[in-house]
N, CA, C and O of each residue as an XYZ file, in Angstrom:
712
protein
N      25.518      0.262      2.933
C      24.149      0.752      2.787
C      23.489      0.110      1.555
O      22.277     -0.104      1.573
N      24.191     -0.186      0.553
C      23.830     -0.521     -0.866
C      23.376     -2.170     -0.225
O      22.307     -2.769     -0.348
N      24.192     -2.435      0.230
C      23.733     -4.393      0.411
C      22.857     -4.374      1.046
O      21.913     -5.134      0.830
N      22.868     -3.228      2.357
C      21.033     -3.088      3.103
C      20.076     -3.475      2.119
O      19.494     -4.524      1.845
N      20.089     -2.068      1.577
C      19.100     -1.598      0.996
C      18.759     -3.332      0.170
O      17.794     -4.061      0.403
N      19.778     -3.559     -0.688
C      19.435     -4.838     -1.806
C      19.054     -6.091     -1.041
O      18.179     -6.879     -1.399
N      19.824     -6.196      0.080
C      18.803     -7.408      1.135
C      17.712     -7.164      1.483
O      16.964     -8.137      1.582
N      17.107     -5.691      1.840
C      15.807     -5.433      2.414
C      14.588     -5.649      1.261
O      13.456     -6.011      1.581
N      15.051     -5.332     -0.309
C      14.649     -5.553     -1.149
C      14.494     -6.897     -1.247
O      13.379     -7.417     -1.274
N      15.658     -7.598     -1.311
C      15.415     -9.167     -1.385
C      13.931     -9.797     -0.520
O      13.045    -10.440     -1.084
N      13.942     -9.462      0.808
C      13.583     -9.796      1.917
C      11.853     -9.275      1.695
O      10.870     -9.937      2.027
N      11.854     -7.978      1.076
C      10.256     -7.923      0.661
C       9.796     -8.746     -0.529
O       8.650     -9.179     -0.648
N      10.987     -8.968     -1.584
C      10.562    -10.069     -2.845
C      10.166    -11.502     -2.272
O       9.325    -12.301     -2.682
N      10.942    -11.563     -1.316
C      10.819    -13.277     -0.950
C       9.318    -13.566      0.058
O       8.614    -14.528      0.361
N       9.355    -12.444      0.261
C       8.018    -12.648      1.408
C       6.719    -12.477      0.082
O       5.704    -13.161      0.217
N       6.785    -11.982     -0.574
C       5.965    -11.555     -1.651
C       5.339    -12.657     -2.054
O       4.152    -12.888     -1.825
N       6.117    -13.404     -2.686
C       6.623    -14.665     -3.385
C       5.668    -16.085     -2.645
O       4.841    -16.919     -3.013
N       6.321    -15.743     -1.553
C       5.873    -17.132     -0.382
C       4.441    -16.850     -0.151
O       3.675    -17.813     -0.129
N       3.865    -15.365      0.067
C       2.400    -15.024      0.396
C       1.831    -15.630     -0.736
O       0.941    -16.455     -0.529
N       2.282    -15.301     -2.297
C       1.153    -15.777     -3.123
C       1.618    -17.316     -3.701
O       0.939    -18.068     -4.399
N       2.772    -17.500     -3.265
C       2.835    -19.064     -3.589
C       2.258    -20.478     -3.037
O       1.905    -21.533     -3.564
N       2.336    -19.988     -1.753
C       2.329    -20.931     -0.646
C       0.852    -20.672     -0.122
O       0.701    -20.158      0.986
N      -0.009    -20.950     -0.742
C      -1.584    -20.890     -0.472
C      -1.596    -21.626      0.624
O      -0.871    -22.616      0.725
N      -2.666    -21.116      1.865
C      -2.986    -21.907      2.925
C      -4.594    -22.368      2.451
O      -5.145    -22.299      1.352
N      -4.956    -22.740      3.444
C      -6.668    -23.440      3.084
C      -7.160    -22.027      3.087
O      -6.555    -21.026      3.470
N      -8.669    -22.149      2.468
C      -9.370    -20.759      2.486
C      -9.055    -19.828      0.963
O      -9.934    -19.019      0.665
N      -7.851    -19.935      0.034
C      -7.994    -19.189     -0.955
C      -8.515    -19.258     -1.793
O      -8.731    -20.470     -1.777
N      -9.018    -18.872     -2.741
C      -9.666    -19.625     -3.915
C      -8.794    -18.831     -5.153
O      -8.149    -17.803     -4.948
N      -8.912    -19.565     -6.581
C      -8.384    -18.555     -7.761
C      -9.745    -18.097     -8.308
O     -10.873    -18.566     -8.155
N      -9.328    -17.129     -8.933
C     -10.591    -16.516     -9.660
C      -9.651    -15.245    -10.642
O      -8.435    -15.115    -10.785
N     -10.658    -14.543    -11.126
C      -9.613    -13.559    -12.161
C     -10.196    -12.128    -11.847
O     -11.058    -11.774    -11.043
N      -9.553    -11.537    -12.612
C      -9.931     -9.944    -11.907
C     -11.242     -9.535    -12.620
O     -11.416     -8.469    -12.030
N     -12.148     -9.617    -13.361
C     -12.883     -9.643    -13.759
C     -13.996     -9.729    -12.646
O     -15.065     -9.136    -12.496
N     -13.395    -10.602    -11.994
C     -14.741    -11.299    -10.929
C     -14.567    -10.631     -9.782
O     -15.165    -10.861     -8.731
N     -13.457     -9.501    -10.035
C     -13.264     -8.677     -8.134
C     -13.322     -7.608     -8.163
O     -13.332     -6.975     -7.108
N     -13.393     -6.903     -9.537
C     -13.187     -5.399     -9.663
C     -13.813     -5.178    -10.642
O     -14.123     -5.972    -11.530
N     -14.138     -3.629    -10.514
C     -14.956     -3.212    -11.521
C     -13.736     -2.068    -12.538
O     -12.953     -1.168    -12.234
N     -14.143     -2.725    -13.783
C     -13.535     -1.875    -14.758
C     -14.098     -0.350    -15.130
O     -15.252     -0.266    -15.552
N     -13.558      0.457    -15.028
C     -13.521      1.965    -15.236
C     -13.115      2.885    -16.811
O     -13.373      4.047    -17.123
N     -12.269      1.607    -17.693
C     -11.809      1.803    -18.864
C     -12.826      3.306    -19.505
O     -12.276      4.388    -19.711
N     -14.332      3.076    -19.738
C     -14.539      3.540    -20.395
C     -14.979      4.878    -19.900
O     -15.748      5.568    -20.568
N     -14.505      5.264    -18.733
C     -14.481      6.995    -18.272
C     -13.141      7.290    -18.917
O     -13.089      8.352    -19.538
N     -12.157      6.616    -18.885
C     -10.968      7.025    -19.197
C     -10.687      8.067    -20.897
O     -10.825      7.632    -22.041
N     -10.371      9.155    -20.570
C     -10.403     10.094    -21.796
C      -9.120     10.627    -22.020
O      -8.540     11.088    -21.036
N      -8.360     10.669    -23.500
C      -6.768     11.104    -23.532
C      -6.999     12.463    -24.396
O      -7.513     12.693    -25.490
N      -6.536     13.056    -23.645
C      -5.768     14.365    -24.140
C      -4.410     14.908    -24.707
O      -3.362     15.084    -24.086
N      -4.678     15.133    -26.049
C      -3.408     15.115    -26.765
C      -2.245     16.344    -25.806
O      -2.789     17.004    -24.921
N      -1.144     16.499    -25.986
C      -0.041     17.392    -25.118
C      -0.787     18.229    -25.357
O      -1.645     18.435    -24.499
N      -0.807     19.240    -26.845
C      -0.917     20.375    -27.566
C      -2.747     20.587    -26.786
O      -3.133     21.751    -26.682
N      -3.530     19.664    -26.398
C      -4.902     20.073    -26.039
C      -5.009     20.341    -24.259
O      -5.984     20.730    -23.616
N      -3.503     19.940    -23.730
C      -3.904     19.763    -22.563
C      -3.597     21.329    -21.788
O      -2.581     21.985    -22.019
N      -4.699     21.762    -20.830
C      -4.546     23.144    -20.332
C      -3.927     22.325    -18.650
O      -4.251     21.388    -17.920
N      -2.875     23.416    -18.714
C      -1.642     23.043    -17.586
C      -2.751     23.605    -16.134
O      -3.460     24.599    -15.980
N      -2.407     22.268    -15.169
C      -3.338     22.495    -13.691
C      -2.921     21.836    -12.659
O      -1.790     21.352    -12.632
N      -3.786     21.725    -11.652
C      -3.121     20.714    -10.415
C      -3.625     19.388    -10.505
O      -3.431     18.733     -9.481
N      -4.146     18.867    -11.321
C      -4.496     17.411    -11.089
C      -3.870     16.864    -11.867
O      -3.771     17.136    -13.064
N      -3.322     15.942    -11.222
C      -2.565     14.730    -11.712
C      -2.837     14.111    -13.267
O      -3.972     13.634    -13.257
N      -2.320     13.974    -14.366
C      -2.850     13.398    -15.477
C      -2.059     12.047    -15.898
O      -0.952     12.076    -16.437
N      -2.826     10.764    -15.559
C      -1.974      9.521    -15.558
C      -1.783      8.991    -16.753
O      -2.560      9.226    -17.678
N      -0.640      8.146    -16.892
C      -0.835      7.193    -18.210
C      -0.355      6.105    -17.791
O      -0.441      6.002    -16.568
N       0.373      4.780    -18.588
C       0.720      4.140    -18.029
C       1.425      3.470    -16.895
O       1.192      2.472    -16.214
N       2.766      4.752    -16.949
C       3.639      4.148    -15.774
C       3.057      5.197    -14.955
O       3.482      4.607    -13.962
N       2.703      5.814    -14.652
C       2.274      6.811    -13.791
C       2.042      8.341    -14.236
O       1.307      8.584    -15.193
N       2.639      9.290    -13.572
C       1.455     10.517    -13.408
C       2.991     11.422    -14.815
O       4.208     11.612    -14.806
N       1.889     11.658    -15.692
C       2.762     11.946    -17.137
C       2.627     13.546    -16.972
O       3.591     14.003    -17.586
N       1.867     14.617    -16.419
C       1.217     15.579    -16.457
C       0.624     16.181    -15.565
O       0.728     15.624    -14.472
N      -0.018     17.183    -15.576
C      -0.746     17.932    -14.644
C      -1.571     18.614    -15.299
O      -0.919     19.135    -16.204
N      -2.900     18.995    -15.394
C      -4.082     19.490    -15.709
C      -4.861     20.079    -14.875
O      -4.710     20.200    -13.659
N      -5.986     20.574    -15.762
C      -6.544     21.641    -15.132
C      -8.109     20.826    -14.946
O      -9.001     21.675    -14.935
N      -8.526     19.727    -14.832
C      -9.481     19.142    -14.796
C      -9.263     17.905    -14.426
O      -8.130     17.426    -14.382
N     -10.525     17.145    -14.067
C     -10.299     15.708    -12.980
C     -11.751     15.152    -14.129
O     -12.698     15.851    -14.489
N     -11.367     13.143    -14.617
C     -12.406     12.717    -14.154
C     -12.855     11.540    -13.213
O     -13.891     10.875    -13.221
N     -11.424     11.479    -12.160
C     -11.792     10.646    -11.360
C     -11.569     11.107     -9.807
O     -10.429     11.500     -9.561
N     -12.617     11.112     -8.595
C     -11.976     11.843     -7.417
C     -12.552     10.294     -6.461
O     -13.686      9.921     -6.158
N     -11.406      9.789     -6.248
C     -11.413      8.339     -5.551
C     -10.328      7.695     -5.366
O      -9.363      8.109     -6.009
N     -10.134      6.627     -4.553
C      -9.317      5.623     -4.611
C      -9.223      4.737     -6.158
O     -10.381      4.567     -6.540
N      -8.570      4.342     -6.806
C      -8.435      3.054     -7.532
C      -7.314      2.840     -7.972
O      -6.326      3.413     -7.515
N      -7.245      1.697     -9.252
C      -6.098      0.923     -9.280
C      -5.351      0.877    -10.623
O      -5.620     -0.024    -11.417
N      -4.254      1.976    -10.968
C      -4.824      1.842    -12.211
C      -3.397      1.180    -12.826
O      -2.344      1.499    -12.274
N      -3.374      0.255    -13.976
C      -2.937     -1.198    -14.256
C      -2.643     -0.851    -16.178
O      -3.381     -0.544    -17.115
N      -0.850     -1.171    -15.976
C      -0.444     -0.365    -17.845
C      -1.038     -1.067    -18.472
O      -0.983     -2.265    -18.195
N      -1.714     -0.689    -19.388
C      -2.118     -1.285    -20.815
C      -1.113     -1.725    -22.021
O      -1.170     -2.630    -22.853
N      -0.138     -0.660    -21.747
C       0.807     -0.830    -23.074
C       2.183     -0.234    -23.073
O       2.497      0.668    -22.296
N       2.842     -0.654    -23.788
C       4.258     -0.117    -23.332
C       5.188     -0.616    -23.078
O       4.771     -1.321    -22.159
N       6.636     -0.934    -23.194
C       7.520     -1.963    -22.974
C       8.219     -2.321    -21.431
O       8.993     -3.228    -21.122
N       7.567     -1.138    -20.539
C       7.084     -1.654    -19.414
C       6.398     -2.931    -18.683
O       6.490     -3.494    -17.592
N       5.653     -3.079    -19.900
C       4.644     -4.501    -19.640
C       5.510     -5.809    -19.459
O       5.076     -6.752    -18.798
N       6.825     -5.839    -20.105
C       7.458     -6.673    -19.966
C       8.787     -6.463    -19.463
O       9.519     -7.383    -19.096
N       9.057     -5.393    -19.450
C      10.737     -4.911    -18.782
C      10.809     -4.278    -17.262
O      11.892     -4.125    -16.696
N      10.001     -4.052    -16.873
C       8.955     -4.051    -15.301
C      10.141     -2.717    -14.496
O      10.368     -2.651    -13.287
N      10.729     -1.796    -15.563
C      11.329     -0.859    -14.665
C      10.499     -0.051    -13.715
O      10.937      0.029    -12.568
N       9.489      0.502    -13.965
C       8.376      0.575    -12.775
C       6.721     -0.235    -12.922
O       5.950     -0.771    -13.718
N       6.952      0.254    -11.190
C       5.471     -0.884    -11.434
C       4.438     -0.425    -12.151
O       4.215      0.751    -12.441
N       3.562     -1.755    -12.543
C       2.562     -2.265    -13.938
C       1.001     -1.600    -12.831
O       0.124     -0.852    -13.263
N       1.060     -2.010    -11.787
C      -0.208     -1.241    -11.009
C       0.198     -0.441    -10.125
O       1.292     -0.489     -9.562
N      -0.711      0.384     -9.946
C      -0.390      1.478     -9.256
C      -1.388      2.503     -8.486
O      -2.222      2.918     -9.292
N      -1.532      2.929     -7.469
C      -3.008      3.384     -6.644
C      -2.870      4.856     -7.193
O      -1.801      5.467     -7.199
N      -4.091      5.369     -7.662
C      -4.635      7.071     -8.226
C      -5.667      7.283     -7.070
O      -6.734      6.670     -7.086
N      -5.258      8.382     -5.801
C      -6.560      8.877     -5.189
C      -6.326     10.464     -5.267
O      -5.244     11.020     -5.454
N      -7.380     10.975     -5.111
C      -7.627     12.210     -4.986
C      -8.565     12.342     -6.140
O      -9.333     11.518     -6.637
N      -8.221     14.024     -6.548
C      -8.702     14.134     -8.144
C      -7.690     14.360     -9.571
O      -6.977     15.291     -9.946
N      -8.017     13.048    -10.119
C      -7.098     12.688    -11.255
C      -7.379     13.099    -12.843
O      -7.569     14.296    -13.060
N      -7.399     12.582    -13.471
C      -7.518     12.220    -14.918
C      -6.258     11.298    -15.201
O      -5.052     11.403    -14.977
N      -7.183     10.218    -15.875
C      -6.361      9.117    -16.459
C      -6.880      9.171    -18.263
O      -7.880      9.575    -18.856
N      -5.451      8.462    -18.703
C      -5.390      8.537    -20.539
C      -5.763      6.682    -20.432
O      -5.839      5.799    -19.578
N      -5.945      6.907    -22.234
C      -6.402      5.367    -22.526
C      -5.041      4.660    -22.434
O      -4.979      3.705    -23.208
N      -3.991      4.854    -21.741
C      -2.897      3.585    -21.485
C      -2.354      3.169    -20.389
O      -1.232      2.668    -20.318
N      -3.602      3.465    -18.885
C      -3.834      2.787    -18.202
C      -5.267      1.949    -17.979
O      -6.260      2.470    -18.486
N      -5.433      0.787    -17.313
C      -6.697      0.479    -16.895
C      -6.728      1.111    -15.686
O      -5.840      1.559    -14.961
N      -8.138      1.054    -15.589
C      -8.895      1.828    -14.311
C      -9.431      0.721    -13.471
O     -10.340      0.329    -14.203
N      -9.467     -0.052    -12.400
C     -10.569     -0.877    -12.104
C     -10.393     -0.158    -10.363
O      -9.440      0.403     -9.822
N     -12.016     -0.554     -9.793
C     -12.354     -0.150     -8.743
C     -12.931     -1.966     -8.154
O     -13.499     -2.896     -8.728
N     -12.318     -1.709     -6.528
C     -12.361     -2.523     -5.822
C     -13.638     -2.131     -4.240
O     -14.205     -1.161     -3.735
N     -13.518     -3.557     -4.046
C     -14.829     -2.975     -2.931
C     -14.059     -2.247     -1.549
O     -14.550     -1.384     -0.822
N     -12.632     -2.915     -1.430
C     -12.336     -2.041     -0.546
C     -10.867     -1.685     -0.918
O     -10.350     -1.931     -2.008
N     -10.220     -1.025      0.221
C      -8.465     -0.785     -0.108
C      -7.673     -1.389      0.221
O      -6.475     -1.336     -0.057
N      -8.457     -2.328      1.130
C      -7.419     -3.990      1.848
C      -7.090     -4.268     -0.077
O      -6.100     -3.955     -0.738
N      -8.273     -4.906     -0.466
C      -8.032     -5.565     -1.539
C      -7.577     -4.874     -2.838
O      -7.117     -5.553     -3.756
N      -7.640     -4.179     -2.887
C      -7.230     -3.025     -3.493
C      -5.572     -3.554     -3.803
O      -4.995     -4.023     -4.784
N      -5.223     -3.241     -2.566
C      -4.028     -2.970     -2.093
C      -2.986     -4.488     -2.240
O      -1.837     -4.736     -2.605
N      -4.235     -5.305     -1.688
C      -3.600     -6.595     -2.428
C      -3.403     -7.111     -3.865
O      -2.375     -7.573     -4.360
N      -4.389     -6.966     -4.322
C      -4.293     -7.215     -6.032
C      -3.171     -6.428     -6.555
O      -2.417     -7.025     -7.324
N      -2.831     -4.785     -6.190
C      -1.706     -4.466     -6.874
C      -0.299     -4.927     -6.060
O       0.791     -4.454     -6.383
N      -0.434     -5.796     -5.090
C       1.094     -6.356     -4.688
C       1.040     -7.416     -5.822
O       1.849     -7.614     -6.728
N      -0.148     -8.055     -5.528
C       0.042     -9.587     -6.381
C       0.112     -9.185     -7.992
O       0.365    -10.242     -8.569
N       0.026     -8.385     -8.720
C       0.027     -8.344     -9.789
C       1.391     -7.450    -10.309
O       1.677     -7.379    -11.504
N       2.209     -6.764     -9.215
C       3.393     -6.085     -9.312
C       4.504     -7.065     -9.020
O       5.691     -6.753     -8.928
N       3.922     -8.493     -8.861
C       5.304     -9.714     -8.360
C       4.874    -10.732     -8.983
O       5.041    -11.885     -8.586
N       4.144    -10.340    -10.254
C       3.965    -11.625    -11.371
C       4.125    -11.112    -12.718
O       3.822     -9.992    -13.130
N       4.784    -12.348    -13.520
C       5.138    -12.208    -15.106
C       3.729    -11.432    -15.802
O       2.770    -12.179    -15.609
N       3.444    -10.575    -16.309
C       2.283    -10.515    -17.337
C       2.697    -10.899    -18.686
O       1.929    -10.494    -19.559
N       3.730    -11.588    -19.101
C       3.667    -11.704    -20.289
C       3.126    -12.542    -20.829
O       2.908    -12.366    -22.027
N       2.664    -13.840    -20.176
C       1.302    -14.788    -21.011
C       0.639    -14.039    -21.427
O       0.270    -14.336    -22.563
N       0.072    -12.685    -20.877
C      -1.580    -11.809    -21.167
C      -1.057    -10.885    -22.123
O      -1.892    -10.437    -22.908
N       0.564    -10.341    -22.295
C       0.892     -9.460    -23.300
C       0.604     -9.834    -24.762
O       0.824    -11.007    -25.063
N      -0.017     -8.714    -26.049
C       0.387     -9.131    -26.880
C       1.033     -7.889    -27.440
O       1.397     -6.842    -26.903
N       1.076     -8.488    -29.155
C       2.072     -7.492    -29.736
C       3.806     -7.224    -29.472
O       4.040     -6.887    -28.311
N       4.684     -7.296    -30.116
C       5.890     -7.576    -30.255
C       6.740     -5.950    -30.107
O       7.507     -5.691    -29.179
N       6.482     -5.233    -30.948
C       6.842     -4.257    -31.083
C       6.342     -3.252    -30.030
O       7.035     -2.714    -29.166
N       5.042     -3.088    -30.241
C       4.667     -2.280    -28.925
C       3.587     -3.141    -27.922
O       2.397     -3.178    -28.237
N       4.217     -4.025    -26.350
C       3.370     -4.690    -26.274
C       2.171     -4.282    -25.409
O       2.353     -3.385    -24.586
N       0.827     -4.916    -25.527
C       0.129     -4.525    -24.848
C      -0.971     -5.375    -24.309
O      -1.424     -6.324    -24.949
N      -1.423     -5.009    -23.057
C      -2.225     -5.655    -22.106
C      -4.087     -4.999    -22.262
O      -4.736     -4.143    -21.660
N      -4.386     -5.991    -23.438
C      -5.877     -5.481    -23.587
C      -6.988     -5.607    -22.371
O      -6.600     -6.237    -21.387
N      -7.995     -5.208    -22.344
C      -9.105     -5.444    -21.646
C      -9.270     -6.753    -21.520
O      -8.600     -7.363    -20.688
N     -10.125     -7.354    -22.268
C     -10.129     -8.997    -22.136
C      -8.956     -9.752    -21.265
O      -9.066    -10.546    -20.331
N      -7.459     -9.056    -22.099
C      -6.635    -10.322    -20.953
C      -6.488     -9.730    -19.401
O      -6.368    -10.287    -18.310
N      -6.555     -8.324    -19.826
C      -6.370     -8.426    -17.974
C      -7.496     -8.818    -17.047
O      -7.304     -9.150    -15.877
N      -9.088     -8.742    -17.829
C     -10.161     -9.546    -16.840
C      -9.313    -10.759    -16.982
O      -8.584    -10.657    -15.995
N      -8.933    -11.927    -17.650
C      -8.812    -13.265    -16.939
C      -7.448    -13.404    -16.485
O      -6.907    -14.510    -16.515
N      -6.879    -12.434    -16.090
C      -5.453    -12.735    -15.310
C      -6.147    -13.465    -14.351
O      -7.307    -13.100    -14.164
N      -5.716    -14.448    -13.662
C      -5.928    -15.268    -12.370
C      -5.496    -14.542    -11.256
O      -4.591    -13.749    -11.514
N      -5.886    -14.578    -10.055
C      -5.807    -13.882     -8.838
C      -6.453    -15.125     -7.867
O      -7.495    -15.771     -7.975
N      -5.319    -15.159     -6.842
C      -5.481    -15.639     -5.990
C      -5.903    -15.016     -4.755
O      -5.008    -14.545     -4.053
N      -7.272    -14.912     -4.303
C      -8.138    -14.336     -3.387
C      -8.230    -15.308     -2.021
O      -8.378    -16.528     -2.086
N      -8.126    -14.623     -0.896
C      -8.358    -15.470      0.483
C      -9.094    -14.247      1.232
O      -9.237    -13.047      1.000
N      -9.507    -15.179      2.287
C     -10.357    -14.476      3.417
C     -10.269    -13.267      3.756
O      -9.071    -12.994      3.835
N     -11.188    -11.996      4.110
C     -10.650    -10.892      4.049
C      -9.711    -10.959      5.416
O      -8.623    -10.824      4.856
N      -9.450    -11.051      6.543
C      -8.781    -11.153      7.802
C      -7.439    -11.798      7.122
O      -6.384    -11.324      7.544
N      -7.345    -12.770      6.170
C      -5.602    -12.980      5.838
C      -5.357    -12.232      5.088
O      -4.152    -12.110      4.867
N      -6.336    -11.316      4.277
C      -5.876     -9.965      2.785
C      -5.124     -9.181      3.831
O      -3.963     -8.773      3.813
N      -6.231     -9.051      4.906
C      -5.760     -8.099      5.921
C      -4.299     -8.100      6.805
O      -3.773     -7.020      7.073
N      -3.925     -8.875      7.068
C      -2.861     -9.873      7.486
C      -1.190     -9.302      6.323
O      -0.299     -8.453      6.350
N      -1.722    -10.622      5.337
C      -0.746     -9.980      4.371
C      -0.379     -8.607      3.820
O       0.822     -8.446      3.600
N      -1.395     -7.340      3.493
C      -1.289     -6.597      3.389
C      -0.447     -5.859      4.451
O       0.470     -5.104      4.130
N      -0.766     -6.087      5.616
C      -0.077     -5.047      6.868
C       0.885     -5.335      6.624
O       1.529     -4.526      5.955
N       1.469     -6.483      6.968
C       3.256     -7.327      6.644
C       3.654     -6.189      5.536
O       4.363     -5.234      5.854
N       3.035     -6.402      3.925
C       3.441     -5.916      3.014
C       3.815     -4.329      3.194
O       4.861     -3.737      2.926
N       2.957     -4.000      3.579
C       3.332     -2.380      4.082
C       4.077     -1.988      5.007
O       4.682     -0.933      4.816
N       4.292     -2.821      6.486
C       5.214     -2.467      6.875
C       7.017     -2.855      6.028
O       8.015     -2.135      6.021
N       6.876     -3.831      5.597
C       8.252     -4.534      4.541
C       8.370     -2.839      3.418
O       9.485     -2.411      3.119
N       7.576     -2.387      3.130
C       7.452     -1.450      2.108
C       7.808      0.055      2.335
O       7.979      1.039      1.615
N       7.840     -0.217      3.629
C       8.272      1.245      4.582
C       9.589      0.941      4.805
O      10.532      1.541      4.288
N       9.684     -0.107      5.670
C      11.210     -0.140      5.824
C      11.842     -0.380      4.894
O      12.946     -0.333      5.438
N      12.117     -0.685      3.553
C      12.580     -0.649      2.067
C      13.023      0.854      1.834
O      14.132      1.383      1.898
N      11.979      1.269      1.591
C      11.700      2.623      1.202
C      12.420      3.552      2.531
O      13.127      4.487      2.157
N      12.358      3.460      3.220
C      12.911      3.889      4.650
C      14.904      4.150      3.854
O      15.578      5.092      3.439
N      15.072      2.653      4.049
C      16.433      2.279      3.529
C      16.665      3.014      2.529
O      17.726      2.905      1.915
């Protein structure tokens, strides 16, 4: 079961890999800046000792740190660590989808996409690439505003986002399945 599981894993890395390596005609590069809209500055942190205990989700970097009694986001988006030794040791993933009604802290980014195809693509492609060119800081590292607008992203037609994405999700079920 263990070698399943680690081949099925293999088998979604390698397909990963080949989707954003192996550009066909039609993609272009561009950076995230130019595809999504940043949300950073709704983002509000609440110290432990201030936070009143509730049902909404309260995010931080690697994901959902809390639960609260208040939301300020009720939507789809994407939200992407800022900081943390996560940024470079990748035990969980660096993006990650927040829907419903949330509240996010200042040590994730927030960005909103036009749809959830792409959405959905940007956080495969950015969960199966190095960020450490864009990291700084040694001790505690971190992924500012500025570098994550010019991370590069490789964008194609919406019908192949569409394409790759399905593949990706079904590969992501049967993983997870395993």
């Amino acid at each position: 079961a263990e070698k399943n599981l680690k081949n099925a894993r293999e088998l979604f890395e390698s397909y990963l890999q080949e989707v954003f390596s192996q550009r066909c005609e039609g993609w272009v590069e561009t950076n995230l800046a130019s595809i999504a809209e940043n949300l950073d500055s709704r983002r509000v942190p609440i110290t432990k000792s201030e936070r009143i205990e509730g049902e909404y989700p309260y995010y931080g970097a690697s994901g959902i740190v809390d639960y609260v009694s208040d939301f300020l986001f009720d939507e789809e988006l994407l939200l992407i660590s800022e900081d943390g030794a996560n940024l470079l040791a990748r035990k969980y993933p660096i993006a990650f989808a927040a829907s419903g009604k949330y509240w996010v802290n200042n040590h994730a980014h927030v960005l909103r996409f036009k749809n959830s195809k792409e959405q959905k693509f940007i956080e495969y492609y950015l969960n199966s690439i190095s960020l450490a060119p864009f990291v700084s800081g040694m001790a505690q590292p971190k992924l500012n505003q500025k570098s994550l607008n010019n991370i590069p992203v490789p964008m194609a037609r919406p019908n192949i986002i569409d394409e790759v994405v399905e593949k990706l999700n079904v590969l992501a079920v049967k993983v997870e399945k395993l």
